[in-house]
N, CA, C and O of each residue as an XYZ file, in Angstrom:
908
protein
N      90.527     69.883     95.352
C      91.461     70.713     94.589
C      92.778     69.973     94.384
O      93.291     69.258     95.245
N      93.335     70.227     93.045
C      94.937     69.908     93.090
C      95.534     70.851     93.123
O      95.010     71.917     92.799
N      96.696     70.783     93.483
C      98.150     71.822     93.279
C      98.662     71.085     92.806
O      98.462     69.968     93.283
N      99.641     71.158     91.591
C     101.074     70.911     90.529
C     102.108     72.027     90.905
O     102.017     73.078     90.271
N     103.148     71.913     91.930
C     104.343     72.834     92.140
C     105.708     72.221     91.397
O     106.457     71.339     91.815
N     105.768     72.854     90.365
C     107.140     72.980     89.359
C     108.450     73.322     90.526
O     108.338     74.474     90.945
N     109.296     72.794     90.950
C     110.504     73.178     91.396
C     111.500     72.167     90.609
O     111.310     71.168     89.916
N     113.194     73.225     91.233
C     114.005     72.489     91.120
C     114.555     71.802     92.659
O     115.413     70.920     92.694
N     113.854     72.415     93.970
C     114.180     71.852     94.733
C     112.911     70.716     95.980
O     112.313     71.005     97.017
N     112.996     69.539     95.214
C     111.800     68.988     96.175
C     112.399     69.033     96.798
O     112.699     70.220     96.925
N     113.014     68.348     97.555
C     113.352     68.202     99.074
C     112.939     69.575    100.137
O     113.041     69.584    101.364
N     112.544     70.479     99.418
C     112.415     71.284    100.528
C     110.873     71.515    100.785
O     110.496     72.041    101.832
N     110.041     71.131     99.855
C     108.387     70.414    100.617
C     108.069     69.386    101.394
O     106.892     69.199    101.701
N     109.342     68.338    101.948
C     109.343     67.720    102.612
C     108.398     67.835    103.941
O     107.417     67.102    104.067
N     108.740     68.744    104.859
C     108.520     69.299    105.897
C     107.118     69.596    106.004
O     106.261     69.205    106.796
N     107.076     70.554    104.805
C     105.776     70.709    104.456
C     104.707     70.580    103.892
O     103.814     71.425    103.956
N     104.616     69.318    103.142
C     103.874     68.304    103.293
C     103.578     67.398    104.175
O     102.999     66.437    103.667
N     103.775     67.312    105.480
C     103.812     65.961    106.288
C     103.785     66.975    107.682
O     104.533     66.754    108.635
N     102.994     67.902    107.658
C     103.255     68.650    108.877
C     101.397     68.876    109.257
O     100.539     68.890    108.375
N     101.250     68.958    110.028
C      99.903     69.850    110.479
C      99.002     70.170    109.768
O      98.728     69.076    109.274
N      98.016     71.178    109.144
C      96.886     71.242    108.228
C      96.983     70.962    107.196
O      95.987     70.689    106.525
N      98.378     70.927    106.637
C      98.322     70.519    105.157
C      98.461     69.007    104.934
O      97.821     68.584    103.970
N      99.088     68.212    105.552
C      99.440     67.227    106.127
C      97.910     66.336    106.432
O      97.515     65.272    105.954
N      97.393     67.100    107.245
C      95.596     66.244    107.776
C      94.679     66.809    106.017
O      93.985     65.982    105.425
N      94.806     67.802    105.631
C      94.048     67.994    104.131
C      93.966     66.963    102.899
O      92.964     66.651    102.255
N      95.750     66.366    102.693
C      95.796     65.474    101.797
C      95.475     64.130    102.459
O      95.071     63.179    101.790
N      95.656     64.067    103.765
C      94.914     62.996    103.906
C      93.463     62.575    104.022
O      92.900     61.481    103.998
N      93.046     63.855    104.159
C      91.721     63.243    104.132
C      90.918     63.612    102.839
O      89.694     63.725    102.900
N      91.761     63.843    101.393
C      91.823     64.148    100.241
C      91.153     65.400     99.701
O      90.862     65.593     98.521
N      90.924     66.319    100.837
C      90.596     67.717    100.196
C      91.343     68.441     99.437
O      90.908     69.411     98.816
N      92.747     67.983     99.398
C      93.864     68.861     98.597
C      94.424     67.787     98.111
O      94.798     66.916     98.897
N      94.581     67.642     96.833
C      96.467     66.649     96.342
C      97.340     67.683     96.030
O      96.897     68.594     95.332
N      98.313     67.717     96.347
C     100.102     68.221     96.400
C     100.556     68.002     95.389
O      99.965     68.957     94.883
N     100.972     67.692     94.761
C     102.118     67.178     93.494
C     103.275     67.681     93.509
O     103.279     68.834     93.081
N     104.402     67.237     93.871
C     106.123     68.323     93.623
C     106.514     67.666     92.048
O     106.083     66.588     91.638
N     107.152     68.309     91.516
C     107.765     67.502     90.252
C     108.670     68.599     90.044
O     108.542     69.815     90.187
N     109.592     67.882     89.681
C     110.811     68.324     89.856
C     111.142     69.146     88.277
O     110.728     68.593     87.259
N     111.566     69.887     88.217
C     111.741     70.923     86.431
C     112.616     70.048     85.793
O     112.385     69.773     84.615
N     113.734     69.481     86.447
C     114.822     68.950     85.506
C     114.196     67.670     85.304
O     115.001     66.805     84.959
N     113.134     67.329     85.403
C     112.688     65.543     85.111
C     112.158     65.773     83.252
O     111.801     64.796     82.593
N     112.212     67.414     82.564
C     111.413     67.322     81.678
C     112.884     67.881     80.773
O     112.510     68.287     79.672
N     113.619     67.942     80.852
C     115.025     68.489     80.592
C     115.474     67.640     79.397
O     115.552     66.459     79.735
N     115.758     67.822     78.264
C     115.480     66.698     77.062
C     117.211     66.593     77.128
O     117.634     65.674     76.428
N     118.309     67.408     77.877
C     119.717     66.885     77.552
C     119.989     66.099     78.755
O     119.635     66.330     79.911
N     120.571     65.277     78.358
C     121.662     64.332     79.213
C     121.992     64.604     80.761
O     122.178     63.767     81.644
N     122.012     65.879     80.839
C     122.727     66.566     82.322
C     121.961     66.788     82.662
O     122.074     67.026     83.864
N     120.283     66.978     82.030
C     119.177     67.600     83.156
C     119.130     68.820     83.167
O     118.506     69.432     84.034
N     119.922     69.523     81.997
C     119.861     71.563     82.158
C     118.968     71.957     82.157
O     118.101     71.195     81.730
N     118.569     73.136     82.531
C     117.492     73.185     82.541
C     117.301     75.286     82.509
O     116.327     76.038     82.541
N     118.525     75.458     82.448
C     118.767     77.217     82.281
C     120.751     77.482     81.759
O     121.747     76.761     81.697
N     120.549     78.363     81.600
C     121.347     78.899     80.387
C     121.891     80.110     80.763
O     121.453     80.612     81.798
N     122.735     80.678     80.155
C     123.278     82.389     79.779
C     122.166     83.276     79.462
O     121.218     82.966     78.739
N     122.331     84.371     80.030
C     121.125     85.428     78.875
C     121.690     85.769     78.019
O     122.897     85.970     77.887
N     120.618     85.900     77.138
C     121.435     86.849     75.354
C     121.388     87.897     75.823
O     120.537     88.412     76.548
N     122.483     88.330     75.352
C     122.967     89.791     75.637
C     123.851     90.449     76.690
O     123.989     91.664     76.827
N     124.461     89.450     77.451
C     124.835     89.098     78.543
C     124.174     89.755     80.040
O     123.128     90.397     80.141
N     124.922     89.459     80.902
C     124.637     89.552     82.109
C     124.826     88.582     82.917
O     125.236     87.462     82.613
N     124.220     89.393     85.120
C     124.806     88.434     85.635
C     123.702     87.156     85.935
O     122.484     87.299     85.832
N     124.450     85.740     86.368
C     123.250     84.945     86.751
C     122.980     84.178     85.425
O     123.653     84.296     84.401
N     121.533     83.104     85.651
C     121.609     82.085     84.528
C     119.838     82.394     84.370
O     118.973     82.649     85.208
N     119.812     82.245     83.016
C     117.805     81.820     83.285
C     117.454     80.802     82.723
O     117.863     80.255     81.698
N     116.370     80.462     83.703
C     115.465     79.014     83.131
C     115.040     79.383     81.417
O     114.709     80.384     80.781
N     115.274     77.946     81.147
C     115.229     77.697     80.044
C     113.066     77.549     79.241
O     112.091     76.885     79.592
N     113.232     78.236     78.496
C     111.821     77.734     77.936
C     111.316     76.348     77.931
O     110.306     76.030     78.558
N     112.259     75.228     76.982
C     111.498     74.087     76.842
C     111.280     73.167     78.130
O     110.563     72.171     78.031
N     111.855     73.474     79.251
C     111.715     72.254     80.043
C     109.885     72.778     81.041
O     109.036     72.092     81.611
N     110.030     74.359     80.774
C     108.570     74.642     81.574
C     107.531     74.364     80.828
O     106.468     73.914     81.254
N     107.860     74.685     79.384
C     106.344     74.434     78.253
C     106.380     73.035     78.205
O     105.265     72.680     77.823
N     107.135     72.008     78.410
C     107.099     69.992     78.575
C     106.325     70.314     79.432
O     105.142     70.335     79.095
N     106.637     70.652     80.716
C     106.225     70.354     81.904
C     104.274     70.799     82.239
O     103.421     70.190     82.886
N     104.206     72.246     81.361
C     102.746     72.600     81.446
C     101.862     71.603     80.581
O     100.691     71.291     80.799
N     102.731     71.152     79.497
C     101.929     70.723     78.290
C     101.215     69.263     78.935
O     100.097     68.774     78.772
N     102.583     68.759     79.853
C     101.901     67.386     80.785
C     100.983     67.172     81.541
O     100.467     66.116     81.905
N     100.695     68.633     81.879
C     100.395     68.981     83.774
C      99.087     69.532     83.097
O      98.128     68.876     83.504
N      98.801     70.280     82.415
C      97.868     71.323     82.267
C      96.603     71.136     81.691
O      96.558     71.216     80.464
N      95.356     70.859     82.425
C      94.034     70.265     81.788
C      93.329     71.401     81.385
O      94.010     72.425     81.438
N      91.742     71.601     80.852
C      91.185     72.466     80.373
C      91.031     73.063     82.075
O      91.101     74.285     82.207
N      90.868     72.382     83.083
C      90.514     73.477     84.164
C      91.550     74.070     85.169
O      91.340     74.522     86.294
N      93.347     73.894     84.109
C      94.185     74.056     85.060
C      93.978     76.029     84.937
O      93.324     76.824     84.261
N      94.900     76.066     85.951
C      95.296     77.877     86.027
C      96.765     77.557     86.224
O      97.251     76.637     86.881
N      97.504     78.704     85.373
C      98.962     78.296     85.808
C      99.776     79.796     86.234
O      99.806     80.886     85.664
N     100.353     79.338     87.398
C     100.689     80.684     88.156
C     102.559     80.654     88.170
O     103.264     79.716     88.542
N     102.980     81.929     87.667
C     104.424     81.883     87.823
C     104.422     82.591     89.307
O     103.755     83.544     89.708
N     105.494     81.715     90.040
C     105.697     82.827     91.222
C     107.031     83.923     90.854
O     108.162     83.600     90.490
N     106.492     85.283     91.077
C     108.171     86.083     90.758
C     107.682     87.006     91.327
O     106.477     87.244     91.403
N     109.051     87.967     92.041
C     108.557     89.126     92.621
C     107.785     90.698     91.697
O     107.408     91.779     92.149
N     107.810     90.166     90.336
C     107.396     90.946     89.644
C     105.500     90.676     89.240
O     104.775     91.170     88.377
N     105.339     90.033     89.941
C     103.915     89.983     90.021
C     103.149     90.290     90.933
O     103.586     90.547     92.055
N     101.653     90.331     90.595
C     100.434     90.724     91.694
C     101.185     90.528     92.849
O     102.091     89.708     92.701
N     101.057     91.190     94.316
C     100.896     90.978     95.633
C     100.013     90.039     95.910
O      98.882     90.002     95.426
N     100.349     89.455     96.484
C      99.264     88.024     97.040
C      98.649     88.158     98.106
O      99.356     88.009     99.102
N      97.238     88.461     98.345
C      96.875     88.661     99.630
C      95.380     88.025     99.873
O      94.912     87.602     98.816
N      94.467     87.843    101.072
C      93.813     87.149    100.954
C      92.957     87.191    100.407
O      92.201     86.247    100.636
N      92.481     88.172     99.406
C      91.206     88.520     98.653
C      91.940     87.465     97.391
O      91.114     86.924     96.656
N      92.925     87.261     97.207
C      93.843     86.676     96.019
C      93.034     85.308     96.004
O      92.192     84.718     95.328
N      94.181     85.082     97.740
C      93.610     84.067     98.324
C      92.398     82.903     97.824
O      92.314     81.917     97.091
N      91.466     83.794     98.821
C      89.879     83.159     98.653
C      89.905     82.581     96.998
O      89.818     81.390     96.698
N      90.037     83.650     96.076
C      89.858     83.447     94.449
C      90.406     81.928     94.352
O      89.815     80.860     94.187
N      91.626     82.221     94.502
C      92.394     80.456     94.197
C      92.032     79.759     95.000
O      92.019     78.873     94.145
N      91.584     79.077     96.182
C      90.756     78.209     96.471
C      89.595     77.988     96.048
O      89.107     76.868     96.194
N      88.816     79.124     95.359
C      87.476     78.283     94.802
C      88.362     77.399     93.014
O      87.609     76.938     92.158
N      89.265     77.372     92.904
C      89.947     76.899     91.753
C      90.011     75.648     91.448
O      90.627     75.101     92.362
N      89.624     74.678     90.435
C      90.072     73.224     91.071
C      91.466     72.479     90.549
O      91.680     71.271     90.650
N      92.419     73.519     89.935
C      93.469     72.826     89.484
C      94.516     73.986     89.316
O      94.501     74.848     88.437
N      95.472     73.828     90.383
C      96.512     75.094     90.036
C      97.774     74.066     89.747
O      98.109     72.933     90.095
N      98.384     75.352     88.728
C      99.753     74.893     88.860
C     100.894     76.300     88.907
O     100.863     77.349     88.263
N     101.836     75.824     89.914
C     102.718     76.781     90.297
C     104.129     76.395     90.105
O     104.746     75.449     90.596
N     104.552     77.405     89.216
C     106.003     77.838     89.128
C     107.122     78.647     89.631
O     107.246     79.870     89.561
N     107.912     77.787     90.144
C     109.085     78.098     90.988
C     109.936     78.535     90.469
O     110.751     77.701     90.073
N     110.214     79.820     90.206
C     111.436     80.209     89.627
C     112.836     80.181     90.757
O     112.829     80.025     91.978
N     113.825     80.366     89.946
C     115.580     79.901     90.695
C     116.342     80.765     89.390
O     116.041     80.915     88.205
N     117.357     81.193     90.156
C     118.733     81.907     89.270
C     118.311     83.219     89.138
O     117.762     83.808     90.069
N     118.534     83.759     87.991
C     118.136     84.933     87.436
C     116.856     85.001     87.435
O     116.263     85.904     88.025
N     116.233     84.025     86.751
C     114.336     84.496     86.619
C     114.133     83.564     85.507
O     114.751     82.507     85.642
N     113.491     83.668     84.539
C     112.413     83.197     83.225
C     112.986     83.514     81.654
O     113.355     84.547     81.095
N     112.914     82.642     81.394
C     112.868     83.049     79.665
C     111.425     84.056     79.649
O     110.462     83.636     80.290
N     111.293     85.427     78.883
C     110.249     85.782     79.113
C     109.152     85.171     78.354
O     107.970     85.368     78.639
N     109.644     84.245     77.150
C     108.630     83.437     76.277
C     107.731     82.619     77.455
O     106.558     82.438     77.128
N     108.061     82.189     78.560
C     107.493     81.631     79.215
C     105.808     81.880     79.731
O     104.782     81.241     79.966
N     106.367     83.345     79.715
C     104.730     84.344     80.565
C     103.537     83.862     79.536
O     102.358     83.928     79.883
N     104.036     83.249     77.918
C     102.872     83.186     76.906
C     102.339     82.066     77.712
O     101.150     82.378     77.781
N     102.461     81.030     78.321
C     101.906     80.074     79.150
C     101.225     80.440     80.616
O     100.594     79.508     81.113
N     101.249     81.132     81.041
C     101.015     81.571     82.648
C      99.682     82.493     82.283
O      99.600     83.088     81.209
N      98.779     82.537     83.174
C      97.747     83.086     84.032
C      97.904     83.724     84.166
O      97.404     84.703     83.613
N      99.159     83.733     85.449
C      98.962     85.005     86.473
C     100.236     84.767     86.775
O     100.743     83.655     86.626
N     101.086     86.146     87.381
C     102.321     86.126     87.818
C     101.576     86.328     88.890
O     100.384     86.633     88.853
N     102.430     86.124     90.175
C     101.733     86.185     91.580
C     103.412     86.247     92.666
O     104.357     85.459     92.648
N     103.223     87.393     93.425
C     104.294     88.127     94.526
C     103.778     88.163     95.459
O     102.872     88.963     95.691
N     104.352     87.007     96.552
C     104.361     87.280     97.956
C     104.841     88.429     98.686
O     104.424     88.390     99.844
N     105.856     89.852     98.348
C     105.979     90.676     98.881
C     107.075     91.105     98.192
O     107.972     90.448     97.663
N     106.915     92.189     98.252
C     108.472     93.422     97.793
C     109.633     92.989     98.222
O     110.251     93.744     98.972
N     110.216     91.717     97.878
C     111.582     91.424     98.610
C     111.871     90.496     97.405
O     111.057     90.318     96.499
N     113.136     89.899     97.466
C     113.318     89.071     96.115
C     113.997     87.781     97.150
O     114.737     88.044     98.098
N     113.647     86.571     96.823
C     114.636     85.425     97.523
C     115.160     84.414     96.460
O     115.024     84.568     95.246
N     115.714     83.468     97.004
C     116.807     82.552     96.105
C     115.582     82.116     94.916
O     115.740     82.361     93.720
N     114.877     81.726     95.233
C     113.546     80.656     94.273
C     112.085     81.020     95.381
O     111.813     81.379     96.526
N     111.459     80.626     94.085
C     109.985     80.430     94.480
C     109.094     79.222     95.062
O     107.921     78.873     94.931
N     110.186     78.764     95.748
C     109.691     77.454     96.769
C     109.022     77.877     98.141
O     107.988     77.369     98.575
N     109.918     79.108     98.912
C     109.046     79.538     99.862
C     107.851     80.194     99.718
O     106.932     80.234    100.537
N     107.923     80.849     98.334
C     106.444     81.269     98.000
C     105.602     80.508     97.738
O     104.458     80.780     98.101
N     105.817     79.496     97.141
C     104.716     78.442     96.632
C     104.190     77.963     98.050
O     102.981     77.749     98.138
N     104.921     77.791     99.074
C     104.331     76.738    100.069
C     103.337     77.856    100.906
O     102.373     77.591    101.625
N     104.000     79.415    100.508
C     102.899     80.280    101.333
C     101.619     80.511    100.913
O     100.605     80.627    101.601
N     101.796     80.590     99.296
C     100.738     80.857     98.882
C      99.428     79.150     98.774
O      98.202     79.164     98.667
N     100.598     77.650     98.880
C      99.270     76.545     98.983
C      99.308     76.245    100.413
O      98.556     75.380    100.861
N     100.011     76.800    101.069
C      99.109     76.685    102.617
C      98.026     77.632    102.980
O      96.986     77.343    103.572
N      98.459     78.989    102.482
C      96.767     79.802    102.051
C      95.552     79.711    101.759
O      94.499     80.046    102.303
N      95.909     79.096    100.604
C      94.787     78.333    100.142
C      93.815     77.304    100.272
O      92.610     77.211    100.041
N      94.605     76.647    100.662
C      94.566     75.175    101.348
C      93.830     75.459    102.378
O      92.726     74.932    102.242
N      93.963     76.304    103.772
C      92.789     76.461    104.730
C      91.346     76.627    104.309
O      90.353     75.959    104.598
N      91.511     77.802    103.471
C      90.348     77.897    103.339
C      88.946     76.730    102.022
O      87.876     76.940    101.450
N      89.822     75.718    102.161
C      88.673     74.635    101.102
C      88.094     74.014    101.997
O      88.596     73.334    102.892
N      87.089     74.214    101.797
C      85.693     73.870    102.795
C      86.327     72.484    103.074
O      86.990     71.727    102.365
N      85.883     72.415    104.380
C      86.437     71.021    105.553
C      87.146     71.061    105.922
O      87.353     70.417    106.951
N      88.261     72.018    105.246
C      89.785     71.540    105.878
C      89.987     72.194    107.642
O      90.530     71.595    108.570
N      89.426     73.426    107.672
C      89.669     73.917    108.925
C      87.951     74.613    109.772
O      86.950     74.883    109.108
N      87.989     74.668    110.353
C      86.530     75.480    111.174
C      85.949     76.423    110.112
O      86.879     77.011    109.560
N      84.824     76.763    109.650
C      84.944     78.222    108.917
C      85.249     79.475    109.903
O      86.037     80.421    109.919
N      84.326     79.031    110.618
C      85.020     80.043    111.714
C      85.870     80.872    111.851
O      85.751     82.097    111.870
N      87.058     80.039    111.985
C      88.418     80.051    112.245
C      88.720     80.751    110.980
O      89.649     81.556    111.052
N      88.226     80.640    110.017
C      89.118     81.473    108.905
C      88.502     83.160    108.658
O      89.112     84.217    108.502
N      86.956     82.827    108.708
C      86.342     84.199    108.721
C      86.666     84.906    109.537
O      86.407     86.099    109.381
N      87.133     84.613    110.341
C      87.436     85.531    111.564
C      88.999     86.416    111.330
O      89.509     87.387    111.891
N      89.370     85.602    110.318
C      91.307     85.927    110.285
C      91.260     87.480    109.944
O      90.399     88.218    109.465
N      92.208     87.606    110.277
C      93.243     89.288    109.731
C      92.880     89.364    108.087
O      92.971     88.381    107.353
N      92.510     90.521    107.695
C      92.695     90.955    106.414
C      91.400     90.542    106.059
O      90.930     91.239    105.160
N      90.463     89.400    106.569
C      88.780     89.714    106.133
C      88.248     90.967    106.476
O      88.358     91.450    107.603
N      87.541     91.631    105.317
C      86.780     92.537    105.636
C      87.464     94.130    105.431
O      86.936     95.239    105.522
N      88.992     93.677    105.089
C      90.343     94.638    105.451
C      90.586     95.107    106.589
O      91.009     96.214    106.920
N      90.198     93.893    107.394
C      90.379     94.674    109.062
C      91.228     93.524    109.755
O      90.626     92.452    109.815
N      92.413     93.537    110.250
C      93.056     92.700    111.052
C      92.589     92.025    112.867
O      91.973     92.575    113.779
N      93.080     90.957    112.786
C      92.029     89.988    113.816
C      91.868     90.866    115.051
O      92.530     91.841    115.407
N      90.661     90.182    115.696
C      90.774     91.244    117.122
C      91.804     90.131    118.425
O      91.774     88.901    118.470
N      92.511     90.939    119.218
C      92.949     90.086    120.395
C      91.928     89.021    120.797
O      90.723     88.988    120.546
N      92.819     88.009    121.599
C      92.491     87.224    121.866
C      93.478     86.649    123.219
O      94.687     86.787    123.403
N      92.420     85.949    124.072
C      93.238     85.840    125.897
C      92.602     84.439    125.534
O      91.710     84.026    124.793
N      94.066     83.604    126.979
C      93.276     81.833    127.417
C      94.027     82.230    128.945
O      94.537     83.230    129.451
N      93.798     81.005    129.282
C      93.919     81.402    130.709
C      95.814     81.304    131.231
O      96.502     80.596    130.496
N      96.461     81.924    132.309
C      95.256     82.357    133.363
C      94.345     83.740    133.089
O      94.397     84.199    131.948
N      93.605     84.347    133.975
C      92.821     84.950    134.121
C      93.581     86.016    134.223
O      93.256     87.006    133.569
N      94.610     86.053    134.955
C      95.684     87.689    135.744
C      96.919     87.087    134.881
O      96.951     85.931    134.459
N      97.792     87.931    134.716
C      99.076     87.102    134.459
C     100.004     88.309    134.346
O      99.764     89.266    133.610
N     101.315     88.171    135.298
C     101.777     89.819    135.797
C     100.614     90.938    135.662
O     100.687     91.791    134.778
N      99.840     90.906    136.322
C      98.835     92.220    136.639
C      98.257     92.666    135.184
O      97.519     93.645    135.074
N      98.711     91.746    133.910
C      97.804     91.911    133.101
C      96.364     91.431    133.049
O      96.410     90.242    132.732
N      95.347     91.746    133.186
C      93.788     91.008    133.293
C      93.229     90.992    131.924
O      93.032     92.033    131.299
N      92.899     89.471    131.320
C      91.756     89.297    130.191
C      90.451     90.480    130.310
O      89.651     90.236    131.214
N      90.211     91.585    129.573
C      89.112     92.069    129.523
C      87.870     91.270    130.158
O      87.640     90.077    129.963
N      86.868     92.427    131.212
C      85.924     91.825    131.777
C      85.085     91.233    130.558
O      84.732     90.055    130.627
N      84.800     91.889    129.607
C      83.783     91.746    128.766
C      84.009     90.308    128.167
O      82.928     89.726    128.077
N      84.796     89.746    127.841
C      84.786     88.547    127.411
C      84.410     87.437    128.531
O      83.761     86.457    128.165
N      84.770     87.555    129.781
C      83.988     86.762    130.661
C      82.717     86.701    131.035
O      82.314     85.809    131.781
N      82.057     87.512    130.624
C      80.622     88.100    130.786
C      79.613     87.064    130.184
O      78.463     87.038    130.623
N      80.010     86.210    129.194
C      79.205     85.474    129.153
C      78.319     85.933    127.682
O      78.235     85.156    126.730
N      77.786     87.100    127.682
C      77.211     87.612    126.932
C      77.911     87.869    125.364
O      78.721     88.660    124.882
N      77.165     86.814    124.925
C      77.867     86.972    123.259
C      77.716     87.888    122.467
O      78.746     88.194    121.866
N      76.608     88.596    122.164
C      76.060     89.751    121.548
C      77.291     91.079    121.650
O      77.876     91.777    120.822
N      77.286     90.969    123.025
C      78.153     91.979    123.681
C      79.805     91.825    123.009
O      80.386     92.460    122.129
N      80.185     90.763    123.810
C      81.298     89.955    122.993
C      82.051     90.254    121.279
O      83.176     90.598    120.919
N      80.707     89.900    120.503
C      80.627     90.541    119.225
C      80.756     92.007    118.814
O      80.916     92.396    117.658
N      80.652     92.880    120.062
C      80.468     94.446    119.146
C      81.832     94.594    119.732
O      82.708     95.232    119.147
N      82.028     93.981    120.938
C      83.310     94.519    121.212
C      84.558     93.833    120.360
O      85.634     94.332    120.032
N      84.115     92.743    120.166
C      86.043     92.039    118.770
C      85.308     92.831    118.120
O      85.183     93.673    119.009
N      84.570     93.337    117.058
C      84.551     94.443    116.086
C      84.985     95.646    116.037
O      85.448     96.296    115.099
N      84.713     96.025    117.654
C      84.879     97.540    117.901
C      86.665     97.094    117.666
O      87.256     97.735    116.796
N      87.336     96.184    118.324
C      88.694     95.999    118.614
C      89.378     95.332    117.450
O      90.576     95.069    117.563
N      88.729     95.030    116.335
C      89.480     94.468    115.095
C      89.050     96.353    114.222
O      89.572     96.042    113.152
N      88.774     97.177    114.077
C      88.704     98.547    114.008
C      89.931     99.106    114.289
O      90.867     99.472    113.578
N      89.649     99.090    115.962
C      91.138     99.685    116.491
C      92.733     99.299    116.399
O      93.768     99.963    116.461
N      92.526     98.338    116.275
C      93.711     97.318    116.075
C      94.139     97.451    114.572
O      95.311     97.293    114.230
N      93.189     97.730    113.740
C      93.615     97.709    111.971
C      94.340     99.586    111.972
O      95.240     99.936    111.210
N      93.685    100.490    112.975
C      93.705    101.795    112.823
C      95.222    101.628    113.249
O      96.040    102.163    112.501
N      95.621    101.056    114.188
C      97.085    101.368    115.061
C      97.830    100.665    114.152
O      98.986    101.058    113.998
N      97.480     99.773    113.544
C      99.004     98.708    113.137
C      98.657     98.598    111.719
O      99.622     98.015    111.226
N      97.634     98.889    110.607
C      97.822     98.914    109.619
C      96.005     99.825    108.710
O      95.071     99.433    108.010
N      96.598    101.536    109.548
C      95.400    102.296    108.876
C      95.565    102.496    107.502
O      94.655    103.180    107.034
N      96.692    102.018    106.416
C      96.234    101.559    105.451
C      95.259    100.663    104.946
O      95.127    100.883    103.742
N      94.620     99.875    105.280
C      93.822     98.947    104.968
C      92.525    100.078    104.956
O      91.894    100.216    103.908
N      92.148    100.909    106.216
C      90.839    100.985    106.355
C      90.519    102.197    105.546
O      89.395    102.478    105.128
N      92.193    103.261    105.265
C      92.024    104.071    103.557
C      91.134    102.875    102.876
O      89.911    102.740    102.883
N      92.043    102.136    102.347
C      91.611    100.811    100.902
C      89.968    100.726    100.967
O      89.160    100.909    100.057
N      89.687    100.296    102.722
C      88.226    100.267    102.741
C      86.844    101.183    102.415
O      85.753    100.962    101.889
N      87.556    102.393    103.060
C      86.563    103.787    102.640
C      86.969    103.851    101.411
O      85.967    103.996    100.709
N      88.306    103.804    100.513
C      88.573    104.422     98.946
C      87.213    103.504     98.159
O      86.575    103.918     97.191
N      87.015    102.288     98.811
C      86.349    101.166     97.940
C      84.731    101.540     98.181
O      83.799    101.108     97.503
N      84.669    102.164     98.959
C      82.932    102.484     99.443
C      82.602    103.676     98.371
O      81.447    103.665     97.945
N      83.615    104.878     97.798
C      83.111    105.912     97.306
C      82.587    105.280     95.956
O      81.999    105.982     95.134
C-alpha cells in the first residue's frame, strides 16, 4: 500500500515515521509514507497557499489551486483521496479495515479555517476522527495511517488485531502478565488452567461484559444490525 499525506506541517511526521510499527512496515516495504508538503505546489513566490474568505469572516482558507496541483500529481487511476475535517464520516474500525484493503490513499490535511469548498469536487471521502475540532489534520492523518497500517497483512500478528476493541462491536477482553498476586489482586484462575477452549468462552463471555459496562452503545448498534 501507499499513503500520499498533503500537509503544511512535515516536521511533525517526523516522530512518526521512524518509531515502532510504522517505522518496521516501511521498512520492510508493506507501507510507503509520502509527506509532501502543500506549499511545494503554490505557483506564487511566497508559497501562499490560503487566503481571506469571500464574504468575510474569521481565520484564512486553503486555497483551491495548490490542492487540485497537488492531486493532479499524486493521483493514479487506483488512488482514493480523503479530506481529513471534522465535518466528515467518524472514523472507526469498520472504516478502518475498508482502507487497508486500498492500494493507494491520499490524505488531506487541512489548517486555518478549513477548505475552499470547490475542493470536496476532488475528494472521496471526508473522514472525522471525533467530535472535537484541532489546529490541522496532521494528528488525524497519523491516526487514521497508523490504523491502517496494522492491519496490512504482515505487518503485525493477525491475531493481535482480530482480537482488538471494536471487532465484532465488542471491546477487548482484560488481560494479566505476571506477577501472579499483586496487592491482593489475583490473575483469574481460569486463565491459568491451561485449558484453551475454556479460556475462549470466558474472553468472550468478558469482552460482552466489558462492552456492556464501558460502551453498551456498541452492543444497541449490534442487535439494531441483526433486526
Amino acid at each position: 500500500m501507499r499513503i500520499d499525506i498533503l500537509t503544511l506541517f512535515q516536521d511533525m511526521f517526523d516522530g512518526f515515521l521512524n518509531s515502532s510499527i510504522i517505522k518496521r512496515a516501511r521498512e520492510s516495504k508493506k507501507v510507503e509514507i509520502n509527506i509532501h508538503n502543500i506549499r511545494d505546489y503554490s505557483v506564487y513566490n511566497n508559497k501562499q497557499v490560503d487566503d481571506t474568505p469571500y464574504g468575510g469572516g474569521a481565520g484564512m482558507v486553503l486555497m483551491c489551486d495548490p490542492i487540485f496541483r497537488a492531486i493532479d500529481d499524486l493521483k493514479k487511476d487506483n488512488s482514493y483521496v480523503i479530506m481529513l475535517t471534522p465535518q466528515g464520516k467518524t472514523f472507526n474500525q469498520e472504516c478502518a479495515i475498508e482502507l487497508s484493503k486500498m492500494e493507494h490513499i491520499i490524505l488531506i490535511c487541512g489548517h486555518y479555517e478549513g477548505f475552499d469548498e470547490r475542493i470536496l469536487s476532488i475528494v472521496d471521502m471526508e473522514l472525522s476522527i471525533g467530535d472535537y475540532v484541532l489546529t490541522g489534520g496532521e494528528i488525524a492523518a497519523m491516526a487514521v495511517t497508523d490504523s491502517i497500517t496494522r492491519l496490512i497483512d504482515g505487518v503485525i500478528n493477525k491475531e493481535s488485531y482480530e482480537n482488538d476493541s471494536f471487532n465484532d462491536n465488542l471491546l477487548d477482553y482484560p488481560t494479566y502478565t505476571k506477577p501472579r498476586v499483586y496487592r491482593n489482586m489475583e490473575v483469574p484462575e481460569i486463565l491459568l488452567s491451561g485449558h484453551h477452549e475454556n479460556i475462549n468462552k470466558y474472553r468472550q463471555q468478558e469482552k460482552i461484559k466489558n462492552t456492556l459496562k464501558k460502551r453498551p452503545d456498541l452492543l444497541e448498534e449490534k442487535n439494531h444490525e441483526k433486526i
